[in-house]
C-alpha positions as CSV (number, residue, x, y, z in Angstrom):
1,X,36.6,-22.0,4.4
2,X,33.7,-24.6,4.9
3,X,30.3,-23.6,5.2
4,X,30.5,-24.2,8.9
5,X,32.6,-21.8,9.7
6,X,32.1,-17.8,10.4
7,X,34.4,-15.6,9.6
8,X,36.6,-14.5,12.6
9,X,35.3,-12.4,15.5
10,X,37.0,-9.0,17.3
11,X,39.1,-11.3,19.4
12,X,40.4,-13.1,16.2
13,X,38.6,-16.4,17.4
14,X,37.4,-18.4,14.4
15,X,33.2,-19.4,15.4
16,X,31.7,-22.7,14.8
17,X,28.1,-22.4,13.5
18,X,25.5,-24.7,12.2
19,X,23.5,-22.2,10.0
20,X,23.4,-23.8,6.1
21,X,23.8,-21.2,4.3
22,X,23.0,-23.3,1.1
23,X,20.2,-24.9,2.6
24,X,18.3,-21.8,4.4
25,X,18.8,-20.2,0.6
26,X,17.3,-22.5,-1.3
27,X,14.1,-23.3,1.3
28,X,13.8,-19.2,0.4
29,X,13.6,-20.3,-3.1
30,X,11.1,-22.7,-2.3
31,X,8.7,-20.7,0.2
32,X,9.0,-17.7,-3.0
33,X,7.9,-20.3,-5.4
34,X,4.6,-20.7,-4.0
35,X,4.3,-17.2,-3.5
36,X,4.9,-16.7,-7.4
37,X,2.5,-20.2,-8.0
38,X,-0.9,-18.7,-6.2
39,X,-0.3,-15.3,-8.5
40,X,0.5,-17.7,-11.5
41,X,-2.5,-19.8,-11.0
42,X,-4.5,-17.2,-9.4
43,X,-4.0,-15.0,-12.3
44,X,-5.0,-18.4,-15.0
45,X,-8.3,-19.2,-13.1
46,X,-9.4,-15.6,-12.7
47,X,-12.0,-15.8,-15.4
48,X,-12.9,-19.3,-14.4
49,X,-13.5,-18.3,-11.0
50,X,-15.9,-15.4,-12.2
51,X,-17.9,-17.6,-14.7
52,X,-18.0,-20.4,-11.2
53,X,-19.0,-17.9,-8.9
54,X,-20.5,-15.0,-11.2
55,X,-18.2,-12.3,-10.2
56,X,-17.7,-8.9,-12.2
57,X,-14.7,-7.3,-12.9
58,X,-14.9,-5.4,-10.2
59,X,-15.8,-8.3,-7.8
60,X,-11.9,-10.5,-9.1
61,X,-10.3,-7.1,-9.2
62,X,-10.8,-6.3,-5.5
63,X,-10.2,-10.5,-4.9
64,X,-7.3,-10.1,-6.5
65,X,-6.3,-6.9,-5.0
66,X,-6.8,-8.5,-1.6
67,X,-3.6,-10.4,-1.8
68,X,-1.6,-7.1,-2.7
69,X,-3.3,-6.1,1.1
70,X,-2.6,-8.7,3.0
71,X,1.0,-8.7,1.5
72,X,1.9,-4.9,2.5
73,X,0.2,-5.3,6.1
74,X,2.6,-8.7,6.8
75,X,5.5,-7.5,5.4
76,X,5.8,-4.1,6.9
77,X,5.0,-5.6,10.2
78,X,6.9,-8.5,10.0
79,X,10.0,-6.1,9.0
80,X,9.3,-4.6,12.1
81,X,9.2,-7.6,14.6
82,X,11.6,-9.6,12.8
83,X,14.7,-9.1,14.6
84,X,12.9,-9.4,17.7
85,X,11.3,-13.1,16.8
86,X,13.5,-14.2,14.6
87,X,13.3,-14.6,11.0
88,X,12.8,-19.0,11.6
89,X,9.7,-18.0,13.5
90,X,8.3,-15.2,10.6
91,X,8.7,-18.1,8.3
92,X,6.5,-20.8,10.3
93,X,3.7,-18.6,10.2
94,X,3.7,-17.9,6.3
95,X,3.7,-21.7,6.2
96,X,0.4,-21.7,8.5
97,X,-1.4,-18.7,6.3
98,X,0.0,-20.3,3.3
99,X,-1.6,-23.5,3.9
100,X,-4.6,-22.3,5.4
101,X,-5.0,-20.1,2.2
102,X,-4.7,-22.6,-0.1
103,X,-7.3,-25.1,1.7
104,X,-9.8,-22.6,1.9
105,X,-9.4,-21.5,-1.5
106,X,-10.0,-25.2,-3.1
107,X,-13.3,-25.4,-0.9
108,X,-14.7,-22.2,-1.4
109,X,-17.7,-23.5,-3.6
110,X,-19.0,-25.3,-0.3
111,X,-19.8,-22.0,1.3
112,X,-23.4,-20.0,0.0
113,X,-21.2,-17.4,-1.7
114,X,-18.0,-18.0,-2.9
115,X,-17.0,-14.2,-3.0
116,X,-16.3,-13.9,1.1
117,X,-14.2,-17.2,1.0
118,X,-12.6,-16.3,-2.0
119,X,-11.5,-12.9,-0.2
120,X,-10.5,-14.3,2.9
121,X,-8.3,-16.9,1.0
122,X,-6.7,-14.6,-1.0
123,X,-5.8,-12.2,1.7
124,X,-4.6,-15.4,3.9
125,X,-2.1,-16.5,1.0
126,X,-1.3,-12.3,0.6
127,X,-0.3,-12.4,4.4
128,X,1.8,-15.5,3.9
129,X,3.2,-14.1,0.5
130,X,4.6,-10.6,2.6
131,X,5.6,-12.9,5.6
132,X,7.8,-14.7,3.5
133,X,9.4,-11.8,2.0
134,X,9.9,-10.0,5.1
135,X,11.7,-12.8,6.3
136,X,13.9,-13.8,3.5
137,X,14.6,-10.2,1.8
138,X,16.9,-10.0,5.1
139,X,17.8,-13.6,5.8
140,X,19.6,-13.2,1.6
141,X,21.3,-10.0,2.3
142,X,22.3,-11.4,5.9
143,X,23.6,-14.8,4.3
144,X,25.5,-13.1,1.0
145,X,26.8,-9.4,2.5
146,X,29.1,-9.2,-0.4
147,X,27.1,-10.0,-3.0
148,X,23.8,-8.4,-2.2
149,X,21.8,-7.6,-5.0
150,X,22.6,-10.2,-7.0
151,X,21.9,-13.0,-4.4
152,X,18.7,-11.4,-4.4
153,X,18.2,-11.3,-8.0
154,X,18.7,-15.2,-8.0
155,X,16.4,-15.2,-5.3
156,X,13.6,-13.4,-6.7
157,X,13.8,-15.1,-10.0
158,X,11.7,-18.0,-8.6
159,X,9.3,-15.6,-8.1
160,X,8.5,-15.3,-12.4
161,X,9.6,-19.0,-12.4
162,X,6.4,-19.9,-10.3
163,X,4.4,-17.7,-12.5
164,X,5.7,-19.9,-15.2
165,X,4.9,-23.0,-14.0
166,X,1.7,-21.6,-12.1
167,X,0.1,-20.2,-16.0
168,X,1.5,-23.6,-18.2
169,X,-0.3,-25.9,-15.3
170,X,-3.6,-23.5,-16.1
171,X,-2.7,-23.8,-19.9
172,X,-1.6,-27.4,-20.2
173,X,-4.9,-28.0,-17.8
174,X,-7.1,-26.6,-20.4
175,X,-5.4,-27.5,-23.2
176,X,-5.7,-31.3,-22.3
177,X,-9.5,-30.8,-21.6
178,X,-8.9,-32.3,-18.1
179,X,-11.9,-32.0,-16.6
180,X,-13.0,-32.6,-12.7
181,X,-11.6,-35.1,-10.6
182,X,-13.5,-36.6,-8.0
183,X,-15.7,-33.7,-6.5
184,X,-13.1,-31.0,-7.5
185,X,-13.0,-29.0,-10.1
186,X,-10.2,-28.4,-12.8
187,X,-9.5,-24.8,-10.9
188,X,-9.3,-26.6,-7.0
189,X,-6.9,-29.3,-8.7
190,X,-4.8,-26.5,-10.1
191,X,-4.8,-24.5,-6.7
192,X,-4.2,-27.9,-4.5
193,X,-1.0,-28.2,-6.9
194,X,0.5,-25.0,-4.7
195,X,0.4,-27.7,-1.3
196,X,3.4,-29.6,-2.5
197,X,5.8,-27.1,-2.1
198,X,4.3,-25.4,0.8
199,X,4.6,-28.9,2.8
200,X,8.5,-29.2,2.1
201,X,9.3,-25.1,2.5
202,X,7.4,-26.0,6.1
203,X,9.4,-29.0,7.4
204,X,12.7,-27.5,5.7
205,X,12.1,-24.2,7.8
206,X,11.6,-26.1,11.0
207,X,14.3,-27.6,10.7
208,X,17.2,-25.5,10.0
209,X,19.2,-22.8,12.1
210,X,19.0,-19.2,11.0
211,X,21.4,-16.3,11.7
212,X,20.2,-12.5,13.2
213,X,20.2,-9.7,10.4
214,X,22.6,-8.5,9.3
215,X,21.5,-4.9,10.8
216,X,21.6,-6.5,14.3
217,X,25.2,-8.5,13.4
218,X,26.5,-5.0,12.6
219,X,25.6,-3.1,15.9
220,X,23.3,-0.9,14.2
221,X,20.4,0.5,16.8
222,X,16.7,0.3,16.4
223,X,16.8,4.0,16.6
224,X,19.1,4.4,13.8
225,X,17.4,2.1,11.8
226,X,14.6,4.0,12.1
227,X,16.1,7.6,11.5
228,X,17.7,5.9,8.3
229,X,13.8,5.5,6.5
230,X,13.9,9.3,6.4
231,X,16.8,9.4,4.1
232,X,15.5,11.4,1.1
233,X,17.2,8.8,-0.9
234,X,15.5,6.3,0.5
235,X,11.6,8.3,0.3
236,X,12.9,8.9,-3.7
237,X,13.1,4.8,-3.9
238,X,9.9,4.3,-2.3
239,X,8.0,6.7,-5.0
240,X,9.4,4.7,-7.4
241,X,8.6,1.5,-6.0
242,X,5.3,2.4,-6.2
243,X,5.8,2.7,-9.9
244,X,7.9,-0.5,-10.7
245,X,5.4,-2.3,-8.5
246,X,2.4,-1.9,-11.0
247,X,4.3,-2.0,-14.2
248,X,5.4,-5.8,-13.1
249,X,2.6,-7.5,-11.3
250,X,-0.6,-5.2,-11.9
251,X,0.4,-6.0,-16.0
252,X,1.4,-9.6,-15.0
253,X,-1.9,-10.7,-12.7
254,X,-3.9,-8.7,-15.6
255,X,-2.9,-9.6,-18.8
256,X,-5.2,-12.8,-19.4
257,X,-8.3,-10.6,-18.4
258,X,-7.3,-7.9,-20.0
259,X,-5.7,-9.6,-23.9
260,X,-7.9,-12.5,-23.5
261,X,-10.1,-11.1,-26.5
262,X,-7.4,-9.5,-28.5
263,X,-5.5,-12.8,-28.7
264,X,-6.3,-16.6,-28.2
265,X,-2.9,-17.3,-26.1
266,X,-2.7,-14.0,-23.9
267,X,-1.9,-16.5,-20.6
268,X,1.1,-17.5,-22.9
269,X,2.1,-13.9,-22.9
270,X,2.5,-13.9,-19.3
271,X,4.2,-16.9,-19.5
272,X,6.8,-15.8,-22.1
273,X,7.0,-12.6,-19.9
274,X,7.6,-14.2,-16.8
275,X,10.0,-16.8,-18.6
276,X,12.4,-14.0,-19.9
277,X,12.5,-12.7,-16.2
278,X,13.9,-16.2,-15.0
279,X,16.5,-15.8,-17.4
280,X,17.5,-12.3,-17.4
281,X,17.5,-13.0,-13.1
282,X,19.9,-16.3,-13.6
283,X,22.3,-13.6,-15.5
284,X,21.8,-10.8,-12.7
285,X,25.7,-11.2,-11.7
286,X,27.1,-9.5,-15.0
287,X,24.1,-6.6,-15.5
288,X,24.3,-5.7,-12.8
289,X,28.3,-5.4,-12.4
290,X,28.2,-3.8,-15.7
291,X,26.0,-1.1,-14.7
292,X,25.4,-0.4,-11.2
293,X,22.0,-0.7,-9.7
294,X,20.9,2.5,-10.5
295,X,22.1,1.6,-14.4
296,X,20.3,-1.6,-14.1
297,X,17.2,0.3,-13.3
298,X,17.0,3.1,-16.0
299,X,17.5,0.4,-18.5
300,X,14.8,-1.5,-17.1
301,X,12.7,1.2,-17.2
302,X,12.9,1.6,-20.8
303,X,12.4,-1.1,-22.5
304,X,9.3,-1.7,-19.8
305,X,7.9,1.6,-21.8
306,X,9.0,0.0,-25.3
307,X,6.8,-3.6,-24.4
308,X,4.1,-2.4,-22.7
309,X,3.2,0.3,-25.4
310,X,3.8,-2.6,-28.1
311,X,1.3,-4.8,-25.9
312,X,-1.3,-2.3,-25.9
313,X,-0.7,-1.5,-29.6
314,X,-0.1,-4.5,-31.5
315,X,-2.2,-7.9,-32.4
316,X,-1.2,-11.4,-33.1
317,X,2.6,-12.6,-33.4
318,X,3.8,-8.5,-32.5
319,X,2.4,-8.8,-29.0
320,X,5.2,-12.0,-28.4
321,X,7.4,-9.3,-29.2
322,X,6.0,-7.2,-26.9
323,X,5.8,-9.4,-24.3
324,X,9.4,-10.3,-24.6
325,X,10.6,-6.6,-24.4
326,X,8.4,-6.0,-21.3
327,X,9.9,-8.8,-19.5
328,X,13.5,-7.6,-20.2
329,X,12.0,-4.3,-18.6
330,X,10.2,-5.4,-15.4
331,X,12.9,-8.5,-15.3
332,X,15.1,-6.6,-13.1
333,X,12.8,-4.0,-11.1
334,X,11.6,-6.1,-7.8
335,X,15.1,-7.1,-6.8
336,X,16.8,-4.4,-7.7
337,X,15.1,-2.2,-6.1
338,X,15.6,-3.7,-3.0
339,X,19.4,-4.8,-3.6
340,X,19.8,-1.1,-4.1
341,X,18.5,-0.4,-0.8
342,X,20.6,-3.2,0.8
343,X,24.0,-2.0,-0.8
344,X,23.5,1.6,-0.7
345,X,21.2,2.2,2.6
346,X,22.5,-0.7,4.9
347,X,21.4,1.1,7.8
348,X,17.6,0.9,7.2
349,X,17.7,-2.5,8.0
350,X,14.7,-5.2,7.6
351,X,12.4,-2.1,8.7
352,X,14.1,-0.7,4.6
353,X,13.6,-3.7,2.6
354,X,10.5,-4.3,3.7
355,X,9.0,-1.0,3.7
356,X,9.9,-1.5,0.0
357,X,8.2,-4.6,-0.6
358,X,5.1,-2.6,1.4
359,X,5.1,0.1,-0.2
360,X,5.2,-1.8,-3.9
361,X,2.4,-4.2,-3.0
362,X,0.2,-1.7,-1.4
363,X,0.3,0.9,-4.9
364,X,-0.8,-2.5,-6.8
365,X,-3.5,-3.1,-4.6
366,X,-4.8,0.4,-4.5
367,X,-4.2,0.9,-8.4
368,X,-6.0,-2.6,-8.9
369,X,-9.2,-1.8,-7.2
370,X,-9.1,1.4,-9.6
371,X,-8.6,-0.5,-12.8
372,X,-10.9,-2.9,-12.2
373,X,-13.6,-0.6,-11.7
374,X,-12.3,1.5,-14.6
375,X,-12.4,-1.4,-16.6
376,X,-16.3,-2.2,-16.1
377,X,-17.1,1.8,-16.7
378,X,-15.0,0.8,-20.5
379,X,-17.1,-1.9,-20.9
380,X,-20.2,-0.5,-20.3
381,X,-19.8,2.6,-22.7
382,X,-19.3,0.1,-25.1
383,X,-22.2,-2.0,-24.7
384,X,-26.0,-0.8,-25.6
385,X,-27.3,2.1,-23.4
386,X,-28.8,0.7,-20.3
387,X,-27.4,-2.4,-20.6
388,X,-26.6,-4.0,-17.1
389,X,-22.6,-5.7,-17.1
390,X,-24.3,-8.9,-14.6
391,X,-26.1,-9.7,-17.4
392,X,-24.1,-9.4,-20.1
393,X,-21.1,-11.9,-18.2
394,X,-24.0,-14.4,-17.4
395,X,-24.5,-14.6,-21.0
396,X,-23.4,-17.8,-22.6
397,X,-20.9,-18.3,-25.0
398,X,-22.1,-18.1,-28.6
399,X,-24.8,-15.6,-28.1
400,X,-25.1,-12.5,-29.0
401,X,-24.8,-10.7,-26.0
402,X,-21.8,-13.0,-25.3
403,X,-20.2,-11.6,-28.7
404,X,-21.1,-8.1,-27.8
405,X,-19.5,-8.3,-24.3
406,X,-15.8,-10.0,-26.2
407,X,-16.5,-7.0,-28.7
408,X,-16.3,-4.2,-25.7
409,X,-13.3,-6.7,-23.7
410,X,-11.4,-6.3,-27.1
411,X,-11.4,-2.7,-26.8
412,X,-11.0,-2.3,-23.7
413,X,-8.0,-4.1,-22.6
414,X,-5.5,-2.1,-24.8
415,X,-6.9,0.8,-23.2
416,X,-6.4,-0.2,-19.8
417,X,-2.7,-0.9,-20.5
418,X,-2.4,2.5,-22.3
419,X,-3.6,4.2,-18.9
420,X,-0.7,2.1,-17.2
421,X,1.9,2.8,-20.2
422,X,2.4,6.7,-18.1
423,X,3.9,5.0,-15.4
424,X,7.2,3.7,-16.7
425,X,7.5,7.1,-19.0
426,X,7.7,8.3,-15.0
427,X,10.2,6.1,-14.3
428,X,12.9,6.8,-17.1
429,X,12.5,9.8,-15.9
430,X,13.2,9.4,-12.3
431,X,15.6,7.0,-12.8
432,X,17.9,9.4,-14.8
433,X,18.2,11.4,-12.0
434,X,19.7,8.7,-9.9
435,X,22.3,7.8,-12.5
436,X,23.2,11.2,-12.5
437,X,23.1,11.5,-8.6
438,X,24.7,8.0,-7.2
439,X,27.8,9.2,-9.7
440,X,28.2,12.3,-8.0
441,X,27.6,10.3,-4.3
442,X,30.0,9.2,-2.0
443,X,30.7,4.9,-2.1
444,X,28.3,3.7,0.7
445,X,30.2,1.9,3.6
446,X,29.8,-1.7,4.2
447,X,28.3,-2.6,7.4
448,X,30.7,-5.0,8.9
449,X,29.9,-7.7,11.7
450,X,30.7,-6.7,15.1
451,X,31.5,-10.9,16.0
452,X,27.4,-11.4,17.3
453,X,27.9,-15.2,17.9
454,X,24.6,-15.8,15.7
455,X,25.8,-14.0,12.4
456,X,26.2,-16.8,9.9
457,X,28.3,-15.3,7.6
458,X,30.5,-18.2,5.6
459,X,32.8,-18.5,2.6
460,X,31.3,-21.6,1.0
461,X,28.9,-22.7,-1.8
């Protein structure tokens, strides 16, 4: 069957439609990748943006975390209003917060304080980065019924491919000694980068048709939707995407602050991380066959354990190794969690993806703020009694207090990622139980379309 035709309706009346299935998927993929590019980049300038502006730990950490609020707040709304406005209309506004973001990000060293600009950026590009989500997390599981979670493993694998490219743009930056160009600095270049693909997401988007959920195509109610969230199966999933959440992206937007002084290429450890996770998301279709959801997830779980303890452990070529286990591990965790949800909870809707997208974010966020202030407490036990952390990060390179400060960062990185190690022990834990559980649970039935005349549903590739 062509891709411009739905599948037959009640009546047995084959539907002519103009939704691109093709098309609307890989605009996703596009409006993702600059979601993954302003944590790539974001997470590559961090420590140029605190030497620019003179920010503490504390000060990035809660910049940072702002983009985990913002993202929580527009996708848990957005999963609520999205099937009355339509997914097309979610998806302009995450191109307007998107681009916005961006802008005010490249001039925030025109404003008396770069902090505030910086904060309001970041939670501008967090808005846009949930907006997105809570529109295409659906608009994939509407577009590929049969094929759920592996759609939106493809999907989401341009979210560690934009990290990739986002960190070797940083890297290659530096690396090059590219200095400013005009009146911007190597930083705003990088940032502006993110523009490109926002532009063509934005026309593509405004362009094409969508379809309605695939809740609504089904004739599931609001109220059922609802009543569906407080399936204990589907609380259990929400605790643990609270703890899949920070093993990925707290680990993934900290690791140059927090290896930078235990090894001379810890943005390349993100990068090798994030690079696994392209792969091991291009494969999804036969992991995830193999082993169910659930199986996917266990297995993730461990071998997240096994590289994050060899991060926080081992120096030199061994943390490579590390790096390469932990991205087998969190590889699978994001989109899996919510293809679970999709395949096995069909009922909770947009309203049940999204809440797990919400929920993920918003544990970063919170657990950010904490380690970033945990981290400055580390490194002031470790410097001389008295001694005031300001001062110490003003110090220039080469100095002595400068040495003493990369002394205490040494340190205290490992230990931060030891702290966070507990988590995914948690998680082997609670994932066991639902291998044990989902083979002892009856097969979940398919929602089917009821013939809505807006359910794009094809055939073709």
């Amino acid at each position: 069957m062509s891709c411009g035709k739905l599948f037959s309706n009640q009546n047995g009346l084959a539907m002519q439609s103009t939704i691109q299935r093709n098309k609307l998927f890989v605009a996703s993929c596009l409006a993702l990748l600059v979601t993954s590019l302003s944590f790539g980049i974001r997470a590559g300038i961090l420590n140029q943006l605190g030497v620019q502006f003179n920010l503490t730990a504390t000060e990035l950490g809660t910049i940072a975390a702002t983009a985990f609020w913002g993202f929580p707040l527009a996708i848990i709304i957005g999963g609520m209003i999205v099937d009355a406005i339509g997914m097309k209309r979610l998806l302009v506004m995450a191109f307007i917060f998107h681009l916005a973001g961006i802008l005010l990000t490249i001039f925030a060293d025109k404003f008396q304080s770069g902090y505030w600009p910086l904060f309001i950026s970041t939670l501008l590009i967090g808005i846009a980065n949930g907006t997105v989500e809570a529109a295409c997390n659906p608009l994939v599981a509407s577009l590929y019924p049969e094929n759920k979670t592996t759609k939106l493993n493809h999907f989401h694998l341009w979210f560690p491919g934009g990290i990739v490219l986002g960190t070797l743009i940083v890297y290659t930056y530096g690396r090059l000694g590219i200095g400013a160009i005009g009146p911007f600095q190597p930083w705003q270049v990088q940032v502006a980068s993110m523009l490109i693909p926002t532009l063509i997401y934005g026309y593509l988007f405004s362009k094409l048709r969508f379809p309605v959920t695939e809740r609504v195509a089904a004739g599931v109610s609001s109220s059922e939707m609802y009543g569906s969230l407080l399936n204990p199966l589907y609380l259990f999933m929400i605790l643990c995407m609270f703890g899949t959440a920070i093993t990925e992206l707290f680990t993934g937007q900290w690791i140059d602050v927090l290896l930078r002084n235990v090894t001379r290429n810890a943005l390349l450890i993100l990068t090798l991380t994030t690079g696994v996770m392209v792969v091991g998301r291009a494969f999804a279709g036969p992991v995830v066959h193999r082993l169910a959801p659930q199986g996917v997830l266990l297995m993730s779980s461990i071998l997240a354990t096994l590289g994050l303890y060899m991060l926080g452990h081992t120096t030199g070529n061994m943390l490579f190794v590390g790096a390469l286990v932990f991205g087998m591990g969190v590889c699978y965790f994001w989109p899996t969690m919510i293809g679970f949800v999709a395949e096995n909870l069909p009922k909770t809707g947009a309203v049940g993806l999204n809440f797990m997208g919400g929920a993920g974010m918003f544990a970063v966020s919170i657990y950010m703020m904490f380690m970033g202030g945990h981290y400055d407490k580390l490194l002031l036990n470790k410097l001389p009694a008295g001694s005031e952390l300001s001062v110490y990060n003003a110090a220039a390179q080469g100095t002595e207090m400068a040495n003493v400060l990369n002394e205490a960062k040494r340190t205290a990185g490992p230990e931060i990622l030891n702290t966070t190690l507990v988590i995914p022990i948690i998680l082997i834990v609670a994932f066991t139980g639902l291998v044990i559980y989902m083979r002892n649970r009856k097969k979940t039935q398919i929602l089917r379309p009821i013939g809505h005349p807006e359910y794009g549903r094809v055939t073709g590739h």
